[in-house]
N, C-alpha and C positions, 0 to 999 in steps of 0.2 A: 676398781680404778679410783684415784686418790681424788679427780676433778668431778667424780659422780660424788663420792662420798660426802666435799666438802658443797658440792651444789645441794644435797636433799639437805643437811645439816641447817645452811642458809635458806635455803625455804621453808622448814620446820621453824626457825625460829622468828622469822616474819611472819609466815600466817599465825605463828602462838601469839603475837604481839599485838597484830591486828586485830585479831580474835579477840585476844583479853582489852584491848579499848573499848570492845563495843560492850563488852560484859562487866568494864567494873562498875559496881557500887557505889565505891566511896570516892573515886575523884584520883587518887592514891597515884595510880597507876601512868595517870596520864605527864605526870614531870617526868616521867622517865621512857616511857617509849610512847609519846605524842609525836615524836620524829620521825616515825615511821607511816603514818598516816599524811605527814606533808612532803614526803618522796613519791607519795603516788603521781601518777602521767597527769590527769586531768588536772586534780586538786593545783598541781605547781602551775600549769600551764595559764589556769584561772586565776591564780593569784599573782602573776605575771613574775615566781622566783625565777629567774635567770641563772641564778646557780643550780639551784636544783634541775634544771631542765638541762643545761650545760652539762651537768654530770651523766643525764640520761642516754643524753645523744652522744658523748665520749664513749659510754658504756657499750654502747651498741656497737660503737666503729671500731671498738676495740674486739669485742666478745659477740655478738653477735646479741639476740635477746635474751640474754641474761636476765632482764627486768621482768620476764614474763614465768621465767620456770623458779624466779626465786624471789621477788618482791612484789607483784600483781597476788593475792592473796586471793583471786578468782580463780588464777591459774593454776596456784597448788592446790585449791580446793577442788579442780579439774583431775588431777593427779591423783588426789587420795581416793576421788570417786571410781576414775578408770582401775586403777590398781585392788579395790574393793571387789570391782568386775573379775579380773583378772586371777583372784585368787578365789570367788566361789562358782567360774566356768565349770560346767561338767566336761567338755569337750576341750581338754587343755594339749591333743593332741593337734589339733585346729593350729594357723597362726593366731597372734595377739594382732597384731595391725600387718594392713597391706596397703601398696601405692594407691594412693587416690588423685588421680587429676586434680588440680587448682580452680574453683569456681570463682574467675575472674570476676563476672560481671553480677555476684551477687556479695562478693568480697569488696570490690572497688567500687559496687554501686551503693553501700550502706556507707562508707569511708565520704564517698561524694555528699550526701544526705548528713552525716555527722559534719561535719564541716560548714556547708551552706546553713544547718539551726547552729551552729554555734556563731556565724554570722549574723545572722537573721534574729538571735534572739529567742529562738524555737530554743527555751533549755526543758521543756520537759520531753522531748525528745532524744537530749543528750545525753539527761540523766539516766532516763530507760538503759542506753546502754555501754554507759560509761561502768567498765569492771569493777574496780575498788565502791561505787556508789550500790550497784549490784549488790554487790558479799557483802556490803554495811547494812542494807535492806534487808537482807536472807537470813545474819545473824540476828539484828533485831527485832524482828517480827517471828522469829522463830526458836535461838537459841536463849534469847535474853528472858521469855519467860520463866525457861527451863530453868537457868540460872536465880532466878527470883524463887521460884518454887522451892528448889533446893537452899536459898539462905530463909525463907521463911520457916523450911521442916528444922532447921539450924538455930533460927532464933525461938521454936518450941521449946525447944532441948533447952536451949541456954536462961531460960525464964527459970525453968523447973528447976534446973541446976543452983539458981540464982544470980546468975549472971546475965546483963546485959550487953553482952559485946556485938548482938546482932539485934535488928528492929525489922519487926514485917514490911513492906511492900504489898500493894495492889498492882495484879495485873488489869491492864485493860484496854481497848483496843484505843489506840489514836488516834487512826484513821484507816475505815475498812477500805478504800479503794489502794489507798498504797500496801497494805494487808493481801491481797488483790496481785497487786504488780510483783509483789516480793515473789508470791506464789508460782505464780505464771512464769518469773526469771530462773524459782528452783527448778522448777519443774525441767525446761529446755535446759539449762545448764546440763542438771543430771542424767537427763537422754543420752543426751549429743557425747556428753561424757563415757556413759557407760558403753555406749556402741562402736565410740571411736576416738576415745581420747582426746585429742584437742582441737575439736571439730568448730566446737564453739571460738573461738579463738582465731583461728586461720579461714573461718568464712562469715562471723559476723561482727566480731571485736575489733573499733576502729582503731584500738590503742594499739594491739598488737599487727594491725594491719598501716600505721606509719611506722612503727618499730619495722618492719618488714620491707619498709623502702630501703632502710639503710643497715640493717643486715645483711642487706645483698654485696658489702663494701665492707665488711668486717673483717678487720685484719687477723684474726683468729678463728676457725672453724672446721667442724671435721673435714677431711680430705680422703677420697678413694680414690686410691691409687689401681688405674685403669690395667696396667701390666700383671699385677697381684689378685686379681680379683678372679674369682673363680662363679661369680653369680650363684653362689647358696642362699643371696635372701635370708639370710640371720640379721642385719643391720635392718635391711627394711622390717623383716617383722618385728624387730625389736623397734619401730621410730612410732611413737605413738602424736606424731603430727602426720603420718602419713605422706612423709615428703620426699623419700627415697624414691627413686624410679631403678630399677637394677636390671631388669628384663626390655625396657626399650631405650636405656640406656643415658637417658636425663643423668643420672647421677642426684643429690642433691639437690633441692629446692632452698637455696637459702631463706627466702624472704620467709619462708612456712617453721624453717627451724626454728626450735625454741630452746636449742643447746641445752637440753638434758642430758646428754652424753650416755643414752641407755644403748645406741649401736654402738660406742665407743666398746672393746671389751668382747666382744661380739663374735668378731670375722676371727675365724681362726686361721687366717691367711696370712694375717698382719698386712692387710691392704687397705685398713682406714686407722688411720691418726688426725688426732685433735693436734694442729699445730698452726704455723705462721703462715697466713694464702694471702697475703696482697696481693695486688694487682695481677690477678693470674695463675700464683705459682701454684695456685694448690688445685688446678681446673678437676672440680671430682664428676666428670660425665664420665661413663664407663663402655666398652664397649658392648653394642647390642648382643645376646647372647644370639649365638648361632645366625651372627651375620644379620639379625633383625629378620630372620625367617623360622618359621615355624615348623616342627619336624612332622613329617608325614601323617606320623600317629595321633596329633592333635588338630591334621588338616578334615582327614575323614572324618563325617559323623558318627559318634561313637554307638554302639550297636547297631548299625545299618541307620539311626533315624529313629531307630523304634523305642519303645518305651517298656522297659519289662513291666510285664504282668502287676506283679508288688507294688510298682509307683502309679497305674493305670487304675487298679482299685482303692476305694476310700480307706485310708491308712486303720488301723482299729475300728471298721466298720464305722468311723465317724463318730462314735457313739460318747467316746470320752477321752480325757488329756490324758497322756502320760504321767507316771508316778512314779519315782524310784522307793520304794518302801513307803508308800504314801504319803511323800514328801512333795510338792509342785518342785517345778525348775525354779532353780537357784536365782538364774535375773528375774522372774518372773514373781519371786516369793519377795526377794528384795525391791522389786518397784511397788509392788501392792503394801508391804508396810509400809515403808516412805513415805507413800501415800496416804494410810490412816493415821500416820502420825502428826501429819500436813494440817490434813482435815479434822483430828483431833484436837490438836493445840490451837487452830482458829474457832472452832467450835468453844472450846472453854475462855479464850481470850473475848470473844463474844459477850461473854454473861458480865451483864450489870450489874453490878453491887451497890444497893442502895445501900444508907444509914439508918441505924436504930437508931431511935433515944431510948432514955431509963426506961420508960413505960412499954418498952417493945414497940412503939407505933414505930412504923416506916416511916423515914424522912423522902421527902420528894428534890429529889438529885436538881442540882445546878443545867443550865441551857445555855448555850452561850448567844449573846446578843448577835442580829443583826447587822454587822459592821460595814458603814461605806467604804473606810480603807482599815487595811489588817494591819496588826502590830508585828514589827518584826525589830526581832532583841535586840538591846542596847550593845552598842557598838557596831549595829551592821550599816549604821550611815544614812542611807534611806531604803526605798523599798525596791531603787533602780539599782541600789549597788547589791542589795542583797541575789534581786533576780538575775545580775551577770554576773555575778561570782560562786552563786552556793552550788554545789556540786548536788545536793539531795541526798548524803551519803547516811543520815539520822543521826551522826556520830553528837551532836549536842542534844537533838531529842532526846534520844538513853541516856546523855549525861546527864540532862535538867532535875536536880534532886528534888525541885518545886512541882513540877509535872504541869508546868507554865507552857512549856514547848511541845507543836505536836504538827504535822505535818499537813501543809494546806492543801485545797482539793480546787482549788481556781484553774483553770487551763492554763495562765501566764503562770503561774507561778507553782505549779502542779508540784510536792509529795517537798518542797523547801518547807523551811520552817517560820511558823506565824506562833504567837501570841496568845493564850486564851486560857482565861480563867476560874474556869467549873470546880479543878480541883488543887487550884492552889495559885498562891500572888507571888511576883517577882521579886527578893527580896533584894535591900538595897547592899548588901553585905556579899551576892553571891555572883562571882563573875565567872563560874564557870564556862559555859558556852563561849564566850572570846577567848579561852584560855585553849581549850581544844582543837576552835575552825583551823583547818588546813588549808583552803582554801582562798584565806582573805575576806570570805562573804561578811566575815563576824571579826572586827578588828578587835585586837586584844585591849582591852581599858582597864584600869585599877578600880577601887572600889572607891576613890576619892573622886574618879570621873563619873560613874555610873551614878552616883545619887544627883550628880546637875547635868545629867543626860535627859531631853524629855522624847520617849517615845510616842505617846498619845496625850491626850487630856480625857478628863474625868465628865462626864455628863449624864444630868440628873435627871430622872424620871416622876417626874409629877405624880401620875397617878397611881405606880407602885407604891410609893413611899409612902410607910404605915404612918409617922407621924401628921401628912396632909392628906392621904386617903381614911384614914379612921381614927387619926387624932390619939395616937400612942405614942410615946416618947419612947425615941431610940437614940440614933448619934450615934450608933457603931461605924459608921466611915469613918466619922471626924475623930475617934477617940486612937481607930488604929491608923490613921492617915503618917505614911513616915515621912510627909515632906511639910505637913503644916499647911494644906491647901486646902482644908475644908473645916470652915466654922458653922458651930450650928444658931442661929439667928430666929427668934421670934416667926411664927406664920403670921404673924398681924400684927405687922410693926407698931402700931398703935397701941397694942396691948402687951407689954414685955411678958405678963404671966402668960401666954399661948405660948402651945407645943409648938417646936422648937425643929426646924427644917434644917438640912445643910445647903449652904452657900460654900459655891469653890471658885477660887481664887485659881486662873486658869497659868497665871506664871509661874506658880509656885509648884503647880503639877505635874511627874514626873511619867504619870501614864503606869504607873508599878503595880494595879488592879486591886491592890490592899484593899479598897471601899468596894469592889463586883464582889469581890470572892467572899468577904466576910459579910456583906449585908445580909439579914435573915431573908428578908423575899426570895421566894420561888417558885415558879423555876427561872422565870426571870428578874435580877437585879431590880432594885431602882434606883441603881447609879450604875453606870459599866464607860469603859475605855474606850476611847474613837482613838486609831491612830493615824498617827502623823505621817503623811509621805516622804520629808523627809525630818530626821530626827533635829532636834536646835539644843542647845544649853542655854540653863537656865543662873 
């Protein structure tokens, strides 16, 4: 069918695009499909676009959810998992899906809850389980090392070759609780997925559960035609939302369909079509098979009650599992890799990588300071508008080429993005992150704003600082300071020949961590970034 054809088409190339924003490297990618990350449900709704959101609800009332089998990039990722199912069942004479009742009050009672913290403020609760933030989490903590590994084995090659068209990367972990969350998200996803196709979705996703309010109004939608229908249950087992009812007669669940159009194609009756059902015309309740009664032979207990002998004693003496050519079952081999590969890649993203110097001695790795309030990147405003608008999706974390950006672990402000300078300083030239946010959390600024943007100020540490603790001359802030706010000044004003401190100049500082990140002390600074609640120009 030509509307299945061009639906998988269109979802193929949203999750390719989604996918490749959280994977590129170079920045490249995002002028041409960053518009794809700001069609998402929350993102728009948080950044208050009216158009985009107007598009959304059009789409619905037109097509039904369209947005979830072709533009939610959680949903097709639901897709590829079940279908992955689907094609290494041993038992494919089994159906694929069957009718499952609607769990109202664990569907309506999460939708109630997402709503009241998006009221309330509660966003790490939203974030947990807002879709598109989900799949930004599960590829970044999982696919994007991959990706890294693979341009590292790439920039071997290219050394040797003579070529420098790739440069290594460090992996390393950002933030193990949100590391944590990603895991726990794949994990349920691909259950829920593998068992039942879009389970997750029509009973815990609040996105596709307001999509589902007005789906039920969609002026486009399959239709079974009650006269034609011969109840063979080919559409239902082919509905992998589980929304068909054929044997008691419901017909369709609209608010559950997700118009992939997999019954479409189906009925060899020609008693369901995708076509025009407004107010009515298309009513697809079908009639009860056999009058809503059940024939004799499914009334009595099937052999008297009793249980043959074979199901009464322990299957294989108990002794051991099944094996087809000592092979384990297909799902059963496919969740156990999954799973070491889960636990593999956070086991290696785990290892620390200190610094050598020439001599092979270890350098002892950066810490980041104790902050009263956290930095959060120039152009998000302050630290109120960052925590009502950022979605937590990482999509600027992975992008941060500085590795400035990494994901905070505060309860208010749970797996958004802060500030923090262990391995590397914000420079004044890079405005990627406002260039990406989808959300609004990160307002886009040029690079002519961002150098009189101040997100924190600079503050010194006395007794770190080797020139007034041991009386060594440095001046590495003030030498690489890009804003001009840190002079280095006599320790005894009295004597101009004494080693020489910095003095900062608290207007002129831009809060960029130049002076944390480059000062030799460690592991803690003896300068570091306080930031500002909310941001000022300077």
């Amino acid at each position: 069918m030509f509307a299945k054809k061009l639906r998988v088409a269109l979802a193929v190339l949203f999750w390719t695009g989604i996918t490749a924003l959280f994977l590129d490297l170079t920045g490249a990618l995002h002028l041409w499909l960053g518009w794809m990350a700001k069609v998402q449900m929350l993102p728009a709704v948080l950044a208050l676009n009216a158009g985009v959101i107007a598009l959304l609800v059009v789409l619905t009332l037109l097509f039904g959810r369209i947005y979830c089998s072709v533009i939610c990039p959680l949903g097709v990722f639901q897709d590829g998992v079940s279908r992955l199912h689907l094609t290494l069942r041993r038992k494919k004479s089994r159906p694929a899906f069957s009718y499952r009742p609607e769990r109202k009050w664990l569907r309506y009672g999460v939708w109630v809850l997402f709503v009241v913290a998006i009221i309330a403020g509660v966003h790490a609760f939203v974030v947990i389980l807002a879709p598109y933030s989900a799949y930004g989490r599960m590829v970044t903590e999982f696919l994007r090392p991959v990706a890294i590994w693979v341009n590292n084995l790439l920039a071997g090659w290219a050394e040797r070759a003579g070529s420098y068209a790739f440069y290594e990367r460090v992996v390393w972990v950002r933030s193990l609780p949100v590391l944590i969350v990603a895991l726990v998200s794949l994990v349920v996803v691909v259950v829920l997925a593998w068992r039942g196709g879009r389970t997750y979705c029509n009973t815990i996703c609040p996105v596709g559960t307001t999509l589902g309010l007005l789906s039920r109004f969609a002026a486009f939608r399959p239709v079974i035609d009650a006269d034609k229908c011969k109840h063979c249950k080919a559409c239902e087992h082919a509905c992998k939302a589980s929304c068909i009812d054929i044997a008691g007669g419901k017909g369709i669940d609209y608010s559950r369909c997700v118009d992939c159009f997999n019954c479409i194609g189906t009925c060899k009756f020609d008693a369901l079509r995708y076509r025009f059902a407004w107010r009515g015309r298309g009513d697809s309740t079908v009639k009860p098979w056999n009058d809503g009664k059940l024939p004799q032979a499914l009334v009595k207990p099937w052999n008297d009650g009793k249980l043959p002998q074979a199901l009464v004693q322990p299957w294989n003496d108990g002794s051991s599992l099944p094996t087809r050519s000592g092979v384990p079952d297909a799902g059963r081999r496919a969740f156990l890799g999954g799973a070491a590969i889960a636990v593999g890649t956070a086991a290696l993203r785990a290892q620390g990588r200190e610094g050598i110097d020439g001599g092979l001695a270890v350098i002892e790795g950066k810490k980041a300071p104790k902050r009263v309030t956290p930095i959060t990147p120039p152009g998000s405003l302050s630290a109120r508008n960052m925590a009502s608008h950022c979605t937590a999706c990482q999509l600027c974390v992975s992008a941060c080429p500085n590795g400035v950006l990494r994901p905070s672990t505060e309860a208010g402000t749970f797996m958004q993005p802060t500030s923090s300078f262990e391995r590397g300083w914000c420079r004044p030239e890079c405005t990627r992150c406002s260039e990406i946010c989808p959300s609004g959390a990160i307002c886009r600024i040029s690079r002519e704003e961002k150098t009189a943007i101040q997100t924190g100020h600079a503050v010194w540490v006395r007794e770190n600082c080797l020139p007034a603790a041991e009386g060594i001359a440095c001046g590495n802030c003030a030498r690489h300071c890009p804003s001009g706010a840190i002079l280095m000044v006599p320790l005894d004003p009295s004597d101009p020949g004494s080693v020489q401190i910095p003095s900062i100049d608290p207007e002129r500082c831009i809060g960029c961590g130049a002076c944390e990140h480059l000062c030799p002390v460690r592991p803690l600074s003896a300068i570091y970034v306080e930031g500002n609640t909310a941001h000022r120009k300077i």
